[in-house]
N, C-alpha and C positions, 0 to 999 in steps of 0.2 A: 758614400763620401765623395767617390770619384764624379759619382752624377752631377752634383751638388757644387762642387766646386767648379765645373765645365759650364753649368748652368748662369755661376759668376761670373763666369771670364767672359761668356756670351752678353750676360746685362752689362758688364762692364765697355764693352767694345760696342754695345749698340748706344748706350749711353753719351759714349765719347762721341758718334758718329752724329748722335741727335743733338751734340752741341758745335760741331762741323759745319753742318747743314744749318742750324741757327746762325751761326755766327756769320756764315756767306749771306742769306737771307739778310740777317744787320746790315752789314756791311754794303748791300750791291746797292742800293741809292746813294752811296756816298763813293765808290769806285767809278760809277757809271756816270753821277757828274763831272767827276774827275775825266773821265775820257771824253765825255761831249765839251767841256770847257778846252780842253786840249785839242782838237776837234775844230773848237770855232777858230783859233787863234791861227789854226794851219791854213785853214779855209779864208779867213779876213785878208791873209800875205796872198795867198793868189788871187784873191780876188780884187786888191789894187793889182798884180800885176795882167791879169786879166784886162785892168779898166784901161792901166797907161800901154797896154796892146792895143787893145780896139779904138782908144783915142788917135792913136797916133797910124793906121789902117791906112793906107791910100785907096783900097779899096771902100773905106766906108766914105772918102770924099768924095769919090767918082759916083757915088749910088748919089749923093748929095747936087751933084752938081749943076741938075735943071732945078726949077724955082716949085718947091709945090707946098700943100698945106702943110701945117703943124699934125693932122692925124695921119696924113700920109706919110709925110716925114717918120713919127715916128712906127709906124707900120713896118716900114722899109727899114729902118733900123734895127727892130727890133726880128726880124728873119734874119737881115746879115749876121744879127750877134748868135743867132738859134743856128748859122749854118756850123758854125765852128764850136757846140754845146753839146758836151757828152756827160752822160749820166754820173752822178755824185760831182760835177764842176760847179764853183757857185755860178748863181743869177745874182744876185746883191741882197741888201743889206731889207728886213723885215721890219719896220717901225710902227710901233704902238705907245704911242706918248702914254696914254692911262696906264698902263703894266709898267712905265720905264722897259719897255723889252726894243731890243735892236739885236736879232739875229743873222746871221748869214743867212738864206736858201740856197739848196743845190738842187742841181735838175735831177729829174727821177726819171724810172727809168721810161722808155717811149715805147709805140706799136703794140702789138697783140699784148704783153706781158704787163703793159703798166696798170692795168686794173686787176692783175695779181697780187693780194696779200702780200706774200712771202716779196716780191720782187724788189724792194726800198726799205727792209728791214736795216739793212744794213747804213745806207744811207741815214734813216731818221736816227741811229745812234748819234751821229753827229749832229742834229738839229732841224728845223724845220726842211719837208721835201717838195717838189713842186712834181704834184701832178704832172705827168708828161705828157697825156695825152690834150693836157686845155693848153690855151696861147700863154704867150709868155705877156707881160704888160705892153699895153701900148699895141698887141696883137690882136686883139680881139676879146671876147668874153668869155666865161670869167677865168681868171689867173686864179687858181685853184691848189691850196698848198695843206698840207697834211703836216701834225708835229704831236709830238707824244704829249701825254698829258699826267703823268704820275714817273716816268722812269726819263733815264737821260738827262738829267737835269730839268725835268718835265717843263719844256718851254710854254706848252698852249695851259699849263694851268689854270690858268685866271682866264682864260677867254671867257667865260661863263658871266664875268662881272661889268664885261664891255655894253656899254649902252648906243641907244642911235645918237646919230651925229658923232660918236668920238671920231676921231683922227686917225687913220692909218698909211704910213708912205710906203713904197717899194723903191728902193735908189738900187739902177739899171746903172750899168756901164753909159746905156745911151741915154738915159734919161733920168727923172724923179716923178714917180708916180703918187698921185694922188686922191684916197677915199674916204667916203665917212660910213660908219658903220648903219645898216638898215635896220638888221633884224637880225634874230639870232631863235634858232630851230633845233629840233632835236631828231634825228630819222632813223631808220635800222641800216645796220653797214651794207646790207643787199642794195640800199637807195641809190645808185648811183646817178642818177639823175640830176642830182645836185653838181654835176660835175659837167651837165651841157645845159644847164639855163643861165641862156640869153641877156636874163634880164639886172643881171648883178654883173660888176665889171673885176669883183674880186671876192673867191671865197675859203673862208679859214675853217679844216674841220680837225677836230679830235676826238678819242675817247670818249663814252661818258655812260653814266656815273665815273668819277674819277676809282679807279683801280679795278677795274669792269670797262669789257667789250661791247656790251650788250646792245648801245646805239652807238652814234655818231650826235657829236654836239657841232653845230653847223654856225657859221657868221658869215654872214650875207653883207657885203659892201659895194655901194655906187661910187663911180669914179667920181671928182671932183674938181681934178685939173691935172698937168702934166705941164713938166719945162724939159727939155730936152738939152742934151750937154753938147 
């Protein structure tokens, strides 16, 4: 009888444990938006005060001050704003008219570590990251930005349904960046590759299959134009 009953208290307590563990399981997509929506809003206040920093820069008008191109121009702005850019600070504002999506990016992290996994966990809890080790817009190719795609308020969801030609902006402190979407690929997470060609001036990857690792879902976009603030 004593067995018996030791044996209940045990299914009992494993029971209650296996609805613990369900109930967190339930619940972590609807916490975890809660903290990336919390997340963005902290991120959107620094990054106006970020913007009315570097607008108001005397150093960024003295970089200014001889007469040169619009790609130079923003070349040169677009380093002065990366001298003063430390890892999880936003870059600005991610626009995808077809999604209705307008997120923050923050910078991720730079040098040996940023093509580490684990290195921007933390970061992409709050929203889309930017590749550290590619340029920032207006720097060169491609502006290369990573963002979850089933947890966190799974921002790149829908990337999957973006066609060529849609619309994608990047609004910089120093500029508003402009592309339309090429192509859209699918590669194994070892491709890193996709993260030094040339030939796209912006590119979006996430997850995929959605709720699986197992590749990387890729959007390949060409610049389009650029106004500089």
């Amino acid at each position: 009888m004593h067995e018996r009953s030791k044996r209940q208290r045990l299914g009992r307590r494993a029971a209650n444990l296996l609805l613990i563990v369900g109930g967190l399981t339930i619940a972590f997509p609807f916490w975890s938006a809660a903290y990336t929506h919390y997340q963005q809003r902290s991120l959107s206040a620094d990054y106006r005060r970020a913007s009315a920093a570097f607008a108001a820069g005397a150093q960024r008008r003295s970089t200014l001050a001889t007469p040169l191109t619009p790609a130079l121009k923003a070349r040169r702005l677009a380093a002065l704003f990366a001298r003063g850019l430390k890892p999880g600070e936003p870059i600005g504002h991610l626009i995808i008219p077809r999604l209705s999506f307008n997120r923050i990016v923050v910078q991720g992290s730079t040098g040996s570590h940023s093509l580490w996994p684990a290195s921007d966990a933390s970061y992409l809890r709050g929203g889309p990251v930017h590749y550290g080790i590619t340029p920032l817009p207006g720097a060169g190719e491609p502006f290369a930005v990573a963002g979850h795609r089933t947890t966190y308020s799974a921002p790149f969801y829908s990337l999957n349904v973006l066609r060529r030609g849609d619309r994608i902006v990047v609004a910089t402190p120093y500029g508003r960046f402009r592309y339309a979407v090429a192509k859209i690929t699918t590669v194994l997470p070892s491709d890193v590759g996709v993260l030094y060609d040339r030939g796209y001036a912006l590119v979006l990857t996430t997850c995929t299959p959605p709720y699986s690792a197992s590749h990387r879902l890729v959007v390949w976009a060409s610049a389009t134009g650029f106004t500089l603030n």
